[in-house]
The first five atom37 places (N, CA, C, CB, O) and aatype in JSON, in Angstrom:
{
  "aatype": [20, 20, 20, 20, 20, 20, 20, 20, 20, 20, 20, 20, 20, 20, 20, 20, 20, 20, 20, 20, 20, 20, 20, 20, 20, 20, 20, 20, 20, 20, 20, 20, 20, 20, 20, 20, 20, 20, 20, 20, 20, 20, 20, 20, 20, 20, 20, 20, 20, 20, 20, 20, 20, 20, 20, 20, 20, 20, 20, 20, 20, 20, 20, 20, 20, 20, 20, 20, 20],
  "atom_mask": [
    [1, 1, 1, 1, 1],
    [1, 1, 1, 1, 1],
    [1, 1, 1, 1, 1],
    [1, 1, 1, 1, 1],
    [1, 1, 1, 1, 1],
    [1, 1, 1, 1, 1],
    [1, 1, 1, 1, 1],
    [1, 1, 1, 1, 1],
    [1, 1, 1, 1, 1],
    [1, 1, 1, 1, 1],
    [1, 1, 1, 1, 1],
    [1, 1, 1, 1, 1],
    [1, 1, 1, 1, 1],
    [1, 1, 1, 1, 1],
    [1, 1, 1, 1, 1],
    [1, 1, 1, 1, 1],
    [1, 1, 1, 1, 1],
    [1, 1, 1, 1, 1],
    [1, 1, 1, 1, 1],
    [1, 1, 1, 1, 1],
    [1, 1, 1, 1, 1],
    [1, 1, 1, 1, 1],
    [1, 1, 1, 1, 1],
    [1, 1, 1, 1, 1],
    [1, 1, 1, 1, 1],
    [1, 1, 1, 1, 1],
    [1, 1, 1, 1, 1],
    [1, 1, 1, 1, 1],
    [1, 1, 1, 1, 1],
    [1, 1, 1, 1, 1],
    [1, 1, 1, 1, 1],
    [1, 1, 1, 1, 1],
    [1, 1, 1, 1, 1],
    [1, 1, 1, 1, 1],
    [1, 1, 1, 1, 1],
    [1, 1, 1, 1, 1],
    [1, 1, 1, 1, 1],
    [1, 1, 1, 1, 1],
    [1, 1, 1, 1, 1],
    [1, 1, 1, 1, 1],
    [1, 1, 1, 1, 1],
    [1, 1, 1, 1, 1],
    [1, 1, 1, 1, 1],
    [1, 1, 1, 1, 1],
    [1, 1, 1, 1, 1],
    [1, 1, 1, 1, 1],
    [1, 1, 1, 1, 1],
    [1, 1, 1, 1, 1],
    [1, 1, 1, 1, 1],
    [1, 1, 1, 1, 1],
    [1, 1, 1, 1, 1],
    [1, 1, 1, 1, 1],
    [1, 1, 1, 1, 1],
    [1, 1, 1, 1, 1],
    [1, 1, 1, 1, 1],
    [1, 1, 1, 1, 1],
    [1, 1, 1, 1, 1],
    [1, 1, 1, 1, 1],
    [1, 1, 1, 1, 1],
    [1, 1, 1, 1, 1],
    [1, 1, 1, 1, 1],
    [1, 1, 1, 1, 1],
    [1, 1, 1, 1, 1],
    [1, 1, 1, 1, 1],
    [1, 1, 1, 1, 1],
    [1, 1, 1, 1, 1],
    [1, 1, 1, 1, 1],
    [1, 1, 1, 1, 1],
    [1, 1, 1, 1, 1]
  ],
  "atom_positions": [
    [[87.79, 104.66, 95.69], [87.2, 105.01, 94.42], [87.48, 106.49, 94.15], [85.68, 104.7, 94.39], [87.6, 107.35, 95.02]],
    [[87.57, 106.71, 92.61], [87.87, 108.04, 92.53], [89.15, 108.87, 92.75], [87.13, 108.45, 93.22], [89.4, 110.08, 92.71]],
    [[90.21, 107.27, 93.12], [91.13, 108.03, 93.77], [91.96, 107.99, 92.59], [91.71, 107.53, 95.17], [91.71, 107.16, 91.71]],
    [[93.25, 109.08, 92.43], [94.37, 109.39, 91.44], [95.14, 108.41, 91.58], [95.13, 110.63, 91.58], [95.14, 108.04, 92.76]],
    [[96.02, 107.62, 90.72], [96.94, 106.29, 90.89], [97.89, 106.62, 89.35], [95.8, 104.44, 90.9], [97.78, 107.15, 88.25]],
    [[98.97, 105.8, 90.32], [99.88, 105.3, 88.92], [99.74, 103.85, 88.54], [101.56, 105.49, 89.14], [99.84, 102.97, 89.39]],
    [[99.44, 103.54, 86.98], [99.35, 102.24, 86.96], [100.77, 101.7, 86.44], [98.14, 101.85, 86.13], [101.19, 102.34, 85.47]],
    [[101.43, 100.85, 86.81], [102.76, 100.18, 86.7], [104.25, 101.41, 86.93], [102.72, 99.4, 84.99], [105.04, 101.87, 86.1]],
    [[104.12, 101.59, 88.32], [104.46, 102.65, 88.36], [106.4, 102.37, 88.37], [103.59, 103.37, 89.62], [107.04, 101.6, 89.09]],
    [[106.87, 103.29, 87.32], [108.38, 103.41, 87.62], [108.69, 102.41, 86.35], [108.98, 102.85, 89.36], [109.79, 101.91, 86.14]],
    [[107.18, 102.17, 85.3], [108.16, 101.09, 84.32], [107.83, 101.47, 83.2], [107.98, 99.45, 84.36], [106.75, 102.06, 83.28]],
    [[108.27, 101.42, 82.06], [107.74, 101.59, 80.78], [106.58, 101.94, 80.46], [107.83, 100.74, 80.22], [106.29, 102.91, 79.76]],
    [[105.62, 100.93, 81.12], [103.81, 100.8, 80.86], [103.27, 101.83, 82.26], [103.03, 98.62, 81.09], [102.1, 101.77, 82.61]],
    [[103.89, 102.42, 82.71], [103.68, 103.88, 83.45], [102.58, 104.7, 83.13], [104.79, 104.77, 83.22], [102.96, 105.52, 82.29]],
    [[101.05, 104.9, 83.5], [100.38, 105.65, 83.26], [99.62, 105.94, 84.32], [99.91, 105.4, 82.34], [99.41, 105.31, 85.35]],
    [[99.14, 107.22, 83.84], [98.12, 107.54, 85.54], [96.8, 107.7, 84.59], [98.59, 109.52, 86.85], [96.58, 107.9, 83.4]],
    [[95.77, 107.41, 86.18], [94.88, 107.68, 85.7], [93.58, 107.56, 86.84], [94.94, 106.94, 84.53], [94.24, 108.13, 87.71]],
    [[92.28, 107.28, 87.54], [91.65, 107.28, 88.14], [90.67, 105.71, 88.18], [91.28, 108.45, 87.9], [90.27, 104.98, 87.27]],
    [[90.52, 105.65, 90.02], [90.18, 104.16, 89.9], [88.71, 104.35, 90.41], [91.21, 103.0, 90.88], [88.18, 104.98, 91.33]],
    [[88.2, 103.39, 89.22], [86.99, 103.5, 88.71], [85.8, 102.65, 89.68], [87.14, 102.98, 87.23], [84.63, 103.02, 89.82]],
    [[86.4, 101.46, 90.29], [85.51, 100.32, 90.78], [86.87, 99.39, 91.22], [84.3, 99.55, 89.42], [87.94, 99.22, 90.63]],
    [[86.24, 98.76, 92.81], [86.88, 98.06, 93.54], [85.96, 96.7, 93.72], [87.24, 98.85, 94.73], [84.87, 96.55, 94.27]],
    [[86.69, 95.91, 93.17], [86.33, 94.62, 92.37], [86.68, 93.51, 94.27], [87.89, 94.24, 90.39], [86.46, 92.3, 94.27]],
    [[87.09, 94.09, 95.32], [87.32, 93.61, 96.51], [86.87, 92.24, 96.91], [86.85, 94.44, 97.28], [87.57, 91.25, 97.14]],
    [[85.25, 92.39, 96.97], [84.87, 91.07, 97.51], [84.55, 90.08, 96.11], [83.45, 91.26, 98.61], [84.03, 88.96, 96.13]],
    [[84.92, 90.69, 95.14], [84.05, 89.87, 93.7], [85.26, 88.98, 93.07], [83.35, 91.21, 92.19], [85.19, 87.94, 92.42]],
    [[86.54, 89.82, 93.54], [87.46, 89.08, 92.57], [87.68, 87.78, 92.58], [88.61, 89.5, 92.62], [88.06, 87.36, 91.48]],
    [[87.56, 86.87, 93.53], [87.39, 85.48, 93.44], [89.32, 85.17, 93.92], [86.66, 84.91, 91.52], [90.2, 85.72, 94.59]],
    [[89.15, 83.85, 93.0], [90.09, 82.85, 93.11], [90.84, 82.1, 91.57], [89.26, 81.79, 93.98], [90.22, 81.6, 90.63]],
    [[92.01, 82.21, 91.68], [92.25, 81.25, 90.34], [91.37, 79.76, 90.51], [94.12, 80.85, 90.18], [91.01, 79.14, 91.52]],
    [[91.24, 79.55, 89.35], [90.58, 78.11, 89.21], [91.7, 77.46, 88.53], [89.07, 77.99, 88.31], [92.49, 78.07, 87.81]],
    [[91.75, 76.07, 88.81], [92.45, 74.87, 88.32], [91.66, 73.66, 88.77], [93.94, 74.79, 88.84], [90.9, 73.67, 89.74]],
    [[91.94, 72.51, 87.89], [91.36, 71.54, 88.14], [92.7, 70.33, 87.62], [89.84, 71.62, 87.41], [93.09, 70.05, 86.49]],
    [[93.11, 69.86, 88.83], [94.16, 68.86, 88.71], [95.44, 69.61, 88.49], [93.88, 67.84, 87.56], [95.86, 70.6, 89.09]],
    [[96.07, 68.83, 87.34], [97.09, 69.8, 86.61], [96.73, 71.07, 85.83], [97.77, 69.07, 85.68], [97.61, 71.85, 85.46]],
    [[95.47, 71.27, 85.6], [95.11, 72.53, 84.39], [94.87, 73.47, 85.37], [93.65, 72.37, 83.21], [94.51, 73.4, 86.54]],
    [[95.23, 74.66, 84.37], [95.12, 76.16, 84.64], [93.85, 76.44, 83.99], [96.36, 77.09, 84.06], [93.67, 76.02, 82.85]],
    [[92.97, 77.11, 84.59], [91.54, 77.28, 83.71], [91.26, 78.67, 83.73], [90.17, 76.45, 84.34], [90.56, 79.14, 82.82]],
    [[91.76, 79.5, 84.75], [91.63, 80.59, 84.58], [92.11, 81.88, 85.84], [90.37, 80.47, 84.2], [91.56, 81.79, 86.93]],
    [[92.71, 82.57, 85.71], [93.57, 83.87, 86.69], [92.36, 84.29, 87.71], [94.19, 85.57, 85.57], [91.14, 84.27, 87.54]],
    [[92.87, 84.55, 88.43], [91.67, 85.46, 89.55], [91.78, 86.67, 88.83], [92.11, 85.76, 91.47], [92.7, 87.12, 88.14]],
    [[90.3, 87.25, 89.21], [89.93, 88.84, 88.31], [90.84, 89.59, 89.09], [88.1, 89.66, 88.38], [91.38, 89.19, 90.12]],
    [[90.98, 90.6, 88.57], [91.77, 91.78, 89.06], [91.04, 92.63, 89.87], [92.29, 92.57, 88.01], [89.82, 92.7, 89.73]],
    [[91.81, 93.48, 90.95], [91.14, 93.82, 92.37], [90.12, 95.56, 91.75], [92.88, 94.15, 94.0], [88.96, 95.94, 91.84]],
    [[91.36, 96.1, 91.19], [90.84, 97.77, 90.3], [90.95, 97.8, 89.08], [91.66, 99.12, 90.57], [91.81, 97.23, 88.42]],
    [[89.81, 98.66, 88.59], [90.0, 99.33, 87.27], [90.05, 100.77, 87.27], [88.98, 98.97, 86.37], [89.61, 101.71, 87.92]],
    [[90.64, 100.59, 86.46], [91.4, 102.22, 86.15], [91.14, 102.94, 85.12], [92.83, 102.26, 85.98], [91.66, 102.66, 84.03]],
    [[90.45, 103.8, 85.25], [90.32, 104.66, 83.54], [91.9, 105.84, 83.77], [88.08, 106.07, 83.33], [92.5, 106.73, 84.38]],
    [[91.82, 104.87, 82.66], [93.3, 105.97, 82.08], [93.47, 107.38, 81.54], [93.92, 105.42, 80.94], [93.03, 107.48, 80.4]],
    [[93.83, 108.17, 81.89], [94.19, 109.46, 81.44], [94.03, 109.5, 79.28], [96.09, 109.68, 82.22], [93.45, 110.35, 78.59]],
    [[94.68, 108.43, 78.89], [94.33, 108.07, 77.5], [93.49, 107.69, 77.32], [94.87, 107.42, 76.9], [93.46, 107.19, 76.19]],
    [[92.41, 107.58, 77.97], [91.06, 106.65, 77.52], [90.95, 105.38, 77.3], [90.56, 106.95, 76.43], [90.07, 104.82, 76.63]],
    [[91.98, 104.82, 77.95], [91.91, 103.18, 78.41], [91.34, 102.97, 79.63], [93.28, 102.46, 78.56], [91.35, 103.85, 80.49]],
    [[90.63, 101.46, 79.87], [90.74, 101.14, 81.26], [91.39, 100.23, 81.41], [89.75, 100.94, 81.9], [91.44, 99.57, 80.37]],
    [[92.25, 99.58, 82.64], [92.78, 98.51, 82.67], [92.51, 97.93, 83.83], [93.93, 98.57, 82.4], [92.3, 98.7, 84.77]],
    [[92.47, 96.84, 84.03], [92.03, 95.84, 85.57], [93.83, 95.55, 85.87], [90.73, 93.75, 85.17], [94.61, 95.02, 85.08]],
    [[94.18, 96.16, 87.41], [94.59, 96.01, 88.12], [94.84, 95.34, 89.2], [94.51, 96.45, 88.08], [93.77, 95.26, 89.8]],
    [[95.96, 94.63, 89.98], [96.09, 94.29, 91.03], [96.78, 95.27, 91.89], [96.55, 93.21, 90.94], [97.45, 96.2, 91.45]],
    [[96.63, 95.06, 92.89], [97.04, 95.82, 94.35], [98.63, 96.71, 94.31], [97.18, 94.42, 95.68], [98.88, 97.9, 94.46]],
    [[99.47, 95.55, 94.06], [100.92, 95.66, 93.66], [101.48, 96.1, 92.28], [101.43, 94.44, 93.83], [102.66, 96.06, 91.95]],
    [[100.15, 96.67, 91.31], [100.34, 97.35, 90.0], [100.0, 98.79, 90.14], [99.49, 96.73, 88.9], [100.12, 99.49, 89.13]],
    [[99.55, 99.38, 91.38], [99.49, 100.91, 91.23], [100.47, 101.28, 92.97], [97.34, 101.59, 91.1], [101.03, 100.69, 93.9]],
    [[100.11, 102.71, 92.46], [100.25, 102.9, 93.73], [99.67, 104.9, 93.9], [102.12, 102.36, 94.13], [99.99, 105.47, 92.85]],
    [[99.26, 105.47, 94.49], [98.81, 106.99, 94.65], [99.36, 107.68, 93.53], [99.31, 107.73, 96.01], [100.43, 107.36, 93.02]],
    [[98.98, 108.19, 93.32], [99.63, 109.62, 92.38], [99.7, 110.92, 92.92], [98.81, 109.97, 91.11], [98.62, 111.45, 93.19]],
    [[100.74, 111.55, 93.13], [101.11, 112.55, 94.06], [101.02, 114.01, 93.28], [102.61, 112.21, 94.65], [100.7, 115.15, 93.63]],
    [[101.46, 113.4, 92.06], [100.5, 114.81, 91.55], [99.77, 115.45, 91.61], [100.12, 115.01, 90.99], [99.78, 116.68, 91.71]],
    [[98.82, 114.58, 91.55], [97.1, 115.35, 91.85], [96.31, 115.76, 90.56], [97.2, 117.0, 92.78], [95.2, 116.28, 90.62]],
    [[97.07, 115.45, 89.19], [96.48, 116.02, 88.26], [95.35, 115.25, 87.39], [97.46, 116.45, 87.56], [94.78, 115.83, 86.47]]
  ]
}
């Protein structure tokens, strides 16, 4: 928590910003029932963005920010 990150780092949608809450033991599981898709597993972090967004994250969508800024 608290820590500096890049969110989608190295791509277009590239932003930094600070992670807010670690969603760890809450995020669950996709649900399906049979053939249906009912709904995505929650995302692990959220991130308040340097722009004043937040966005819910997975693991493999940030990574440190070495900047520090």
């Amino acid at each position: 928590m608290n820590s500096r990150v890049l969110v989608h780092p190295g791509t277009d949608r590239e932003k930094r910003g600070v992670i807010v809450e670690d969603f760890a033991d809450t995020a669950g599981k996709a649900v399906e029932i049979g053939e249906h898709h009912i709904a995505d597993a929650a995302r692990r972090w959220a991130v308040a963005l340097d722009d004043g967004g937040l966005e819910f994250v997975d693991d493999g969508d940030l990574t440190a920010d070495g900047e520090g800024n």
